[in-house]
C-alpha positions as CSV (number, residue, x, y, z in Angstrom):
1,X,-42.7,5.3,-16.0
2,X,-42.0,2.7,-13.1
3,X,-38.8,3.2,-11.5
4,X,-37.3,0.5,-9.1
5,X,-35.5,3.2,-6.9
6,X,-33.4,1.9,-3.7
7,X,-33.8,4.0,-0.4
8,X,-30.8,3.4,1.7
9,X,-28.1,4.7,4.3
10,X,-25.2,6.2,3.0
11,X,-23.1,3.6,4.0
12,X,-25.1,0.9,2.7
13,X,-25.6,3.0,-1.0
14,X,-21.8,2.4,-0.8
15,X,-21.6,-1.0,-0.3
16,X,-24.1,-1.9,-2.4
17,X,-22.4,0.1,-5.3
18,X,-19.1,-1.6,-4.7
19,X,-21.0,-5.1,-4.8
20,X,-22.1,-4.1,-8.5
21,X,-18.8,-2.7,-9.5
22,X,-17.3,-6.2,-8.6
23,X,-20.3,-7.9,-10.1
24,X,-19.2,-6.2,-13.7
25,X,-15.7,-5.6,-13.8
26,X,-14.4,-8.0,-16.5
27,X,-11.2,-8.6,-15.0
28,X,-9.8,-10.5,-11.3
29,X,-7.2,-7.7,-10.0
30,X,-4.8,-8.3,-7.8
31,X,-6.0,-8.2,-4.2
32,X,-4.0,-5.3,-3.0
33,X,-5.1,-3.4,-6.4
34,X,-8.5,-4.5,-6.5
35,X,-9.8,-2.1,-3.3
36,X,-8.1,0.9,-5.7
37,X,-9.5,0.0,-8.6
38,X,-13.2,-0.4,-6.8
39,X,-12.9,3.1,-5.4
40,X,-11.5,5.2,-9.0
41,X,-14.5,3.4,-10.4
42,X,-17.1,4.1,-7.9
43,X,-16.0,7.8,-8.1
44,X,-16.2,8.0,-12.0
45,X,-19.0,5.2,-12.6
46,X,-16.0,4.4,-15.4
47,X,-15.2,1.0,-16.0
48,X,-11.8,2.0,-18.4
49,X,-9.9,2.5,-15.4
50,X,-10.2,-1.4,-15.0
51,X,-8.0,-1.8,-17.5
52,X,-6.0,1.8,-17.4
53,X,-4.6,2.3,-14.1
54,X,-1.2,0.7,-14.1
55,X,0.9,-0.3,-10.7
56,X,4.4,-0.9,-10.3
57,X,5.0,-4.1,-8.7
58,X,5.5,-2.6,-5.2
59,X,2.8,0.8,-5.2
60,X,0.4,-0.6,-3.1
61,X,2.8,-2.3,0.1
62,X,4.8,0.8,-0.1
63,X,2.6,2.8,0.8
64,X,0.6,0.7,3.2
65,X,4.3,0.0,5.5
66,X,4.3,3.7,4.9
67,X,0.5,4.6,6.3
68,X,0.7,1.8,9.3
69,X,4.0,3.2,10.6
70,X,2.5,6.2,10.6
71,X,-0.5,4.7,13.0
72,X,2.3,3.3,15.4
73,X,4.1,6.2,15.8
74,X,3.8,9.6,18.3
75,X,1.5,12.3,16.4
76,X,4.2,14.4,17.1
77,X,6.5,12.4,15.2
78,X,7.0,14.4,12.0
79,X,9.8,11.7,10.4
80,X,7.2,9.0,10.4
81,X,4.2,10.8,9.3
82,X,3.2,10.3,6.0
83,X,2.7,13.7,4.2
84,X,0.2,13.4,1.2
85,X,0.8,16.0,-1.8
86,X,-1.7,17.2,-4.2
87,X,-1.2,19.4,-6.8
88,X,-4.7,20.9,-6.6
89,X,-7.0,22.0,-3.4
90,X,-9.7,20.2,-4.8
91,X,-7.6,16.9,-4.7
92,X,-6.9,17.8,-1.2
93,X,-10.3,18.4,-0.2
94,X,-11.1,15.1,-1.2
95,X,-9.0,13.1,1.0
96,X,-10.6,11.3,3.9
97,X,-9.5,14.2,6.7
98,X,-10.3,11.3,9.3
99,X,-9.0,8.6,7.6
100,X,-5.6,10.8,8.1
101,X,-6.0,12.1,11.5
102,X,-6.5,8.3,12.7
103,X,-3.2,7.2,10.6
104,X,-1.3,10.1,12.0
105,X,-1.2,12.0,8.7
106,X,-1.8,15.0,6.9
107,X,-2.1,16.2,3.4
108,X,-1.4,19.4,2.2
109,X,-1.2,21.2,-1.1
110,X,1.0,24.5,-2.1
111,X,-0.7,25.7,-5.0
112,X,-2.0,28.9,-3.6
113,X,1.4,29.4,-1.5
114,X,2.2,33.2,-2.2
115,X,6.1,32.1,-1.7
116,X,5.4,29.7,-5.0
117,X,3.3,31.4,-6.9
118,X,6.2,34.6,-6.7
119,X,9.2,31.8,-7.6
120,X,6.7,31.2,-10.7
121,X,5.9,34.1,-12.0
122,X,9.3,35.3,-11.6
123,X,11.0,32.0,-13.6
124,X,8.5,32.0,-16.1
125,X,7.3,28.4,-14.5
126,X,4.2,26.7,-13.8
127,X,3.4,27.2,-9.7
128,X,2.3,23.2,-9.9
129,X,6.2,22.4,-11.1
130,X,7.5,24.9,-8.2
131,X,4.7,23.3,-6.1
132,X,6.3,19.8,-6.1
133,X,9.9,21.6,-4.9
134,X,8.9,22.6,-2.2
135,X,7.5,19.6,-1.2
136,X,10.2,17.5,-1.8
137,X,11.8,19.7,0.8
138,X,9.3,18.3,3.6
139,X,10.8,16.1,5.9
140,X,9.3,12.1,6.4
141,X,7.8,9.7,3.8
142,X,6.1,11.6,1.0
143,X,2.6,10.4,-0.9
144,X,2.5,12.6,-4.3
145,X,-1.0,12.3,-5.6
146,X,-0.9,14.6,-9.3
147,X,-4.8,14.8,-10.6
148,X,-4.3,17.6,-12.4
149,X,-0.9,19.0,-13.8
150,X,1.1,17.1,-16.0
151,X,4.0,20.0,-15.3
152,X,3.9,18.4,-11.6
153,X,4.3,15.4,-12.8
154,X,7.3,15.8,-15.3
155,X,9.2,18.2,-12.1
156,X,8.4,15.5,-10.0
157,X,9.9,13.0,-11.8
158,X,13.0,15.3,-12.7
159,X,13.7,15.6,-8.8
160,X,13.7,12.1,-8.4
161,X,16.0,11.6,-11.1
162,X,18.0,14.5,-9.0
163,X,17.8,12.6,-5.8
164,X,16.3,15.1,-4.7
165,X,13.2,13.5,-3.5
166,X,12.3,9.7,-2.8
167,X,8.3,9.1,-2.5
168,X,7.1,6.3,-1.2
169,X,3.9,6.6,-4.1
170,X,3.4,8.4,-7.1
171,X,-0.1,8.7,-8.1
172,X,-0.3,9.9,-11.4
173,X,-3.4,10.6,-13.1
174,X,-3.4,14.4,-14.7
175,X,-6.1,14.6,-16.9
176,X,-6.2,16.5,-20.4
177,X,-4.5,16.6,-23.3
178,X,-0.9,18.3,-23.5
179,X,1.6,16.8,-21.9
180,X,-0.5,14.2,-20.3
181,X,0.5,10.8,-21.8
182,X,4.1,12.0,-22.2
183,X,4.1,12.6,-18.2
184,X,2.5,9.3,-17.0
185,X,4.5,7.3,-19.5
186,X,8.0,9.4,-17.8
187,X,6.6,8.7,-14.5
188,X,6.1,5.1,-15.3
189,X,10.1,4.9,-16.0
190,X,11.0,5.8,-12.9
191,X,12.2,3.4,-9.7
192,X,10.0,4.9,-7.5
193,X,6.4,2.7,-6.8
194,X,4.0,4.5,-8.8
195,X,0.0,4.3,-9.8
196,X,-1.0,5.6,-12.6
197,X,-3.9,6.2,-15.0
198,X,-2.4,5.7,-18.9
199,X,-4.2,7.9,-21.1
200,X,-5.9,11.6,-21.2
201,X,-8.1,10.1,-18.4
202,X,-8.0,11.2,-14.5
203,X,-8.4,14.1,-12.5
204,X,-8.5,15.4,-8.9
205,X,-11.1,13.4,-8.2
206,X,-8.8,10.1,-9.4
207,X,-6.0,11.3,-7.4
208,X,-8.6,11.7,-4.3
209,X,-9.9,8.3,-4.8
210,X,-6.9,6.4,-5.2
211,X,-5.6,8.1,-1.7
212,X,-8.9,7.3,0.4
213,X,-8.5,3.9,-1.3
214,X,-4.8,3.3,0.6
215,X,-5.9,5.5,3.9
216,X,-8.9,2.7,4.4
217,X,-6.8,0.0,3.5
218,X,-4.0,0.9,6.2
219,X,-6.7,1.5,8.7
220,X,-8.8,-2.1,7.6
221,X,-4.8,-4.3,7.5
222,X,-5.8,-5.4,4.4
């Protein structure tokens, strides 16, 4: 069988992808959610997120002024670095490590934490829920990007609620099936700028994508 196979540079397999991902998407996004969109696609070759992911009015400028301050600021400035949170290492591996060193970030995750997994065990709690508490306890603007746990999610938005904690994104995109709906549709009632995927669909790699998406978009001034 004759296959038309295309022998490129990484960088140009990438570009050309995000040509044809344009070329079908049904819809005209915004242009500040369109870049997002692109990426969550290209890493799930799934066009549903077209229409799935949901933003709240300010998601994407929020956490842009967040990211550029960042840029402008002294790396040793801990108050205006932006501090990414997953709720999974994998989600963390994912994120652009450059992207964040040029934008004076970091992203961390504190699912294996000994300290958290002991408060779990011990209150009969999930370590993602204890996860996002001590987080909220980190000092300067906060990026929360849940891929996997919907437990994170519905703690997350509880400390909000508290006043506890005031990101400057929610990404919400647990995937699976208990719990899952129930916490992005929570999440979505919040007054904090929020992305999120509506439905059982998501994942680490969602989360991931959706972060690099912002960190490239900071560094471009789009």
């Amino acid at each position: 069988m004759d296959m038309d196979i295309e022998y490129s540079r990484p960088a140009d397999i990438e570009k050309r992808s995000m040509e044809l991902i344009s070329r079908e998407m049904k819809t005209v996004p915004p242009k500040y959610h369109a870049p997002v969109i692109r990426r969550v696609i290209h890493t799930t070759a799934d066009f549903e997120y077209e229409q799935t992911l949901v933003f709240s009015g300010n998601a994407v400028t929020s956490a842009l002024t967040a990211l550029r301050a960042a840029r402008s600021s002294a790396e040793s400035d801990i108050l205006s670095s932006v501090t990414i949170v997953t709720d999974t290492n994998m989600a963390l591996s994912g994120i652009n490590k450059g992207a964040l060193s040029r934008l004076n970030c970091r992203a961390v995750c504190y699912m294996a934490d000994p300290a958290v997994a002991e408060d779990a065990e011990r209150r009969g709690v999930t370590r993602a829920a204890v996860s996002m508490e001590k987080a909220a306890e980190l000092k300067g603007p906060l990026i929360f990007a849940i891929g996997n746990a919907p437990t994170a999610l519905l703690r997350l938005k509880e400390l909000i609620d508290a006043d506890a904690v005031r990101p400057e994104l929610v990404v919400g995109v647990p995937v699976g099936f208990v719990n899952v709906v129930e916490s992005k549709e929570l999440i979505m009632e919040s007054d904090v700028p929020y992305i999120v995927a509506r439905g059982r669909k998501g994942g680490s790699t969602v989360a991931a994508a959706i972060c690099n998406a912002l960190l490239y978009m900071a560094e471009e001034d789009m």
